[in-house]
N, C-alpha and C positions, 0 to 999 in steps of 0.2 A: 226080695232083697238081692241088691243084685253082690256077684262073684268078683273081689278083688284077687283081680291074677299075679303072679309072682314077676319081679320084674327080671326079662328077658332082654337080651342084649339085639341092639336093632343091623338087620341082616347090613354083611358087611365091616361091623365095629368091631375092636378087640374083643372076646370073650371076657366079661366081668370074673373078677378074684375075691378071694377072701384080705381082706384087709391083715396087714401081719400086727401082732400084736408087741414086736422087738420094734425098739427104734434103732435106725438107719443109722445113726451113729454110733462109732464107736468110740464111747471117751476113753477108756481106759490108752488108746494109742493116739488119741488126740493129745492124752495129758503128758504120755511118755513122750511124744513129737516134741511139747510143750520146754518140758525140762530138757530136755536136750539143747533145743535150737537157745534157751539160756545160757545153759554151761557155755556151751562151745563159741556164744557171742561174747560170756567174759573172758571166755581164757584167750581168745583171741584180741579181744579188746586192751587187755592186761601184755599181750606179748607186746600189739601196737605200741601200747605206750614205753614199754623198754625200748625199743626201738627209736622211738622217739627221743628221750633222754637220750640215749648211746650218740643220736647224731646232733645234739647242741653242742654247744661250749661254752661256759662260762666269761669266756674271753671274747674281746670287739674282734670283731672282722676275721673269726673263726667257728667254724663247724661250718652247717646245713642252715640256707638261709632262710627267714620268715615265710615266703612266698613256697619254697618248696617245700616246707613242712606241711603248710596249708593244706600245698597240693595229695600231698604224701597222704595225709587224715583223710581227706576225702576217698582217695581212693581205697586205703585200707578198709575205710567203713562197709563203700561200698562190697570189697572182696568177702569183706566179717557178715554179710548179709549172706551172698550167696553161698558160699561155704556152710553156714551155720541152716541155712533154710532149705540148701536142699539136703542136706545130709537128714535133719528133723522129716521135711517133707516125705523122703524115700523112707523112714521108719516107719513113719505113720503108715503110710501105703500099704509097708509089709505087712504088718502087725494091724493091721482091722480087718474084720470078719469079714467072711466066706458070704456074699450073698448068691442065693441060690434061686433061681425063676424070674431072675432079674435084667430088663431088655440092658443092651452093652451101653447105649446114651446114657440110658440111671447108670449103670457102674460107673461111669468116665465122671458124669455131673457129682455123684457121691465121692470117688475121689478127690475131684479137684475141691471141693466141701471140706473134705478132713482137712487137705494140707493148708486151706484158707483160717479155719477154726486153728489150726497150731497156730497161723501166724498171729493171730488175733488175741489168741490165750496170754502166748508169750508176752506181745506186746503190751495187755494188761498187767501182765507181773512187772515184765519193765517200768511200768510207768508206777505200779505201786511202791517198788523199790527206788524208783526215783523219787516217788513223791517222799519219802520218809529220808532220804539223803539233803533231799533241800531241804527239810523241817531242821535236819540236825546242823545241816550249813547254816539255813537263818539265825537257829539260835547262839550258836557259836558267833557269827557276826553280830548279832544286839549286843550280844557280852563286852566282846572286842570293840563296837562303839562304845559302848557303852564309857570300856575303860580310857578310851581314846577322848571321849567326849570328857572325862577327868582333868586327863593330863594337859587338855588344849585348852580348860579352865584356868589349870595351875601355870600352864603357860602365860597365857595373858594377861595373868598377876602380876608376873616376874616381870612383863612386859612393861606392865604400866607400873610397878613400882620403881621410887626412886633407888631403892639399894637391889635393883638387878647384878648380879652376880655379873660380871665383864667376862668371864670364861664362858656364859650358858651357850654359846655358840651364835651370838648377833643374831639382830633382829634385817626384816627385810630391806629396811630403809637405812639404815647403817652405810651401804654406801653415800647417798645422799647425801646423809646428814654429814659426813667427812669429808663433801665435796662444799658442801657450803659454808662447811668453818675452816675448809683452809687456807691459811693466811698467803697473801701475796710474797710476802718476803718471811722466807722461815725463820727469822730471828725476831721475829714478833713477839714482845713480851705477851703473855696474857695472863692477868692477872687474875680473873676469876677462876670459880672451878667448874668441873667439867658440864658442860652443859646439852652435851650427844645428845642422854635421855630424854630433853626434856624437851629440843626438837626435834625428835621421834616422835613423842607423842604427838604434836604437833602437824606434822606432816602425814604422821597415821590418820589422823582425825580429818585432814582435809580432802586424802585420798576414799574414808568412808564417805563425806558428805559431797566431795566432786571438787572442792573449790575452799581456798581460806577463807575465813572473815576477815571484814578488817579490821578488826581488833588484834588476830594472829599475826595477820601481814604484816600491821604496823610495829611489831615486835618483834615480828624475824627480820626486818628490816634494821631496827637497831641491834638486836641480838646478831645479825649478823656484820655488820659494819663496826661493831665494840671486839667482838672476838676476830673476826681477822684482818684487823688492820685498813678498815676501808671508808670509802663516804658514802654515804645512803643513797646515791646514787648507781653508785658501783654495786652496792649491796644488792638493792633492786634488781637490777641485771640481771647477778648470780642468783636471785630467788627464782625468777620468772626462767630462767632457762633451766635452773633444776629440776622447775617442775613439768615443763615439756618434758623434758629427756624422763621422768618419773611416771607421766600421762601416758610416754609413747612406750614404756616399757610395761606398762600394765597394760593395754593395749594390745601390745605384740603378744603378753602371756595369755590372755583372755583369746585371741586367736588362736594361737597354737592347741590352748584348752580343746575351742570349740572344732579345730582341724583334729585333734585324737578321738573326741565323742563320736565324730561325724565317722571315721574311719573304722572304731571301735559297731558303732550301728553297722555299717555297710558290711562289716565282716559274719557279725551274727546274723543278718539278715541272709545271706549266702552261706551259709553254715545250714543255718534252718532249711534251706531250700533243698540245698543235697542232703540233707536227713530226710528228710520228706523223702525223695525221689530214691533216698538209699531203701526206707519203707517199702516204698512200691517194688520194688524189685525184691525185698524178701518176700513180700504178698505173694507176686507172681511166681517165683522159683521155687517156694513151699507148694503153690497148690499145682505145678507143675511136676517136679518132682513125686508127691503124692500119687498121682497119673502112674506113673512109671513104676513108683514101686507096688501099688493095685494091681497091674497088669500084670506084675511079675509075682506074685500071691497068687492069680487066680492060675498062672502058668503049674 
C-alpha cells in the first residue's frame, strides 16, 4: 500500500500557513465608517440647502441666478462626498484590526476593501432611505392628483354649464370669444343675451377636434354677423382670422410646453451624470482614506 506523504511546499514557493479562522474583515468599523460617512452627508447636505434658500429671492431679477445655483449643487455635492468619505474612510482604517503575519500588499488591498465596503454600506442605506422617501412622495402626489383630478372635473362643469359664475376667473378662450363679438361700432344695440358661453363651447370643441363643422361654422357665422353689427361676409373674416391667431397660440404654447420638457430632461440628465461621477469619487476617497488611516493603526 503505498505512503501518502504530507503536502510540502515546492523548493523556492512561500512556506504554506494555517488558514486563520477570523474573517479579514472588520464590520464592526465598516458599519461605524457606514454611519458616519451618512450623518455627515446629511448634515452637510441640510447645510447645502440653507445655503441654497439664503441665495434666492422670491423676487424677478433678484438673488443667485438659475445657472449658478446649478453650478453651486454640483459642486457642493461633489465637496459633501469628499469631506463625508474620507473623514468615514480614515475611521474605518483606524478602527479595524490589527492583522498580524500579514505580507504589506494584503494590508493596503484589505484597507482599501474596508473603505470600498463603507462606501457601498452607506450607499445602500441611502438608497433604502430614498427608496422609502419616494414611496411617501408618490403617495402624497396620487392623493394631490387625485384631489386635482376632482377639482378639474368640477371645473369643466362650470365650464360647460350655462350658469358659469362670470367671477370663476374666465375660461381660456374668453379672449377670443370677445374679439369675435365685438361690434364695429360700440353703439350697437344687441338685443339678445349674452351669448360668450355658448361660443366658448363652441370654439373649445373645435380647438379638441382641429377644425369647426359646418354646421358650427355656419352659426358662428350668423351668430357672429347678428351680435356685432356685420354681414356674413365680414363675419367670415372675423371667424377665420380668430381662429389663426387661436391655432397659432396653441401652437406657440405647445412649443414652449415641448422647449420646458426638453430643458427640464437635459437638466436631470446632467444632474444624474455628476451624481454618478460625485459617487465615484466618494468610492475612491473612502477606500483611499481607509489606506491612510490602516497605515496609521498599524504605526
Amino acid at each position: 500500500m503505498q505512503n501518502i506523504q504530507p503536502a510540502t511546499a515546492y523548493p523556492g514557493s512561500p512556506a504554506l500557513s494555517a488558514e486563520s479562522s477570523r474573517s479579514a474583515v472588520s464590520w464592526g468599523a465598516v458599519i461605524a465608517g457606514a454611519v458616519i460617512a451618512a450623518a455627515m452627508s446629511t448634515m452637510l447636505i441640510t447645510g447645502g440647502t440653507g445655503l441654497g434658500f439664503l441665495s434666492v429671492s422670491p423676487w424677478r431679477d433678484e438673488g443667485t441666478s438659475g445657472s449658478a445655483i446649478a453650478v453651486g449643487t454640483i459642486i457642493w455635492l461633489l465637496v459633501t462626498q469628499v469631506i463625508a468619505y474620507g473623514v468615514a474612510g480614515y475611521v474605518t482604517g483606524r478602527l479595524r484590526t490589527k492583522w498580524t503575519d500579514v505580507a504589506g500588499d494584503e494590508v493596503y488591498f484589505r484597507d482599501t476593501a474596508h473603505g470600498f465596503l463603507v462606501w457601498a454600506l452607506s450607499a445602500v442605506i441611502g438608497l433604502v432611505l430614498l427608496a422609502s422617501t419616494v414611496a411617501s412622495i408618490v403617495s402624497g402626489t396620487a392623493k394631490a392628483g387625485a384631489t386635482l383630478a376632482g377639482a378639474g372635473a368640477g371645473a369643466a362643469t362650470a365650464v360647460a354649464s350655462d350658469t358659469a359664475q362670470a367671477g370663476s376667473g374666465g375660461h381660456a378662450l374668453d379672449y377670443f370669444t370677445d374679439a369675435l363679438l365685438r361690434p364695429d361700432d360700440p353703439l350697437v344695440s344687441v338685443a339678445q343675451g349674452d351669448v360668450r358661453p355658448e361660443v366658448s363651447r363652441i370654439l373649445a370643441r373645435s380647438a379638441v377636434n382641429g377644425q369647426l363643422s359646418d354646421a358650427d361654422q355656419s352659426y358662428l357665422v350668423k351668430l357672429i354677423a347678428q351680435h356685432a353689427g356685420l354681414d356674413e361676409t365680414a363675419a367670415q373674416q372675423r371667424l377665420t382670422q380668430i381662429q389663426e391667431q387661436a391655432k397659432q397660440a396653441a401652437q406657440q404654447a405647445e412649443q414652449k410646453t415641448r422647449e420646458t420638457a426638453d430643458t427640464a430632461r437635459k437638466a436631470a440628465a446632467a444632474f444624474s451624470l455628476w451624481a454618478f461621477a460625485s459617487l465615484l469619487i466618494g468610492a475612491f476617497v473612502a477606500s483611499f482614506t481607509a489606506t491612510i488611516g490602516g497605515r496609521a493603526r498599524d504605526r
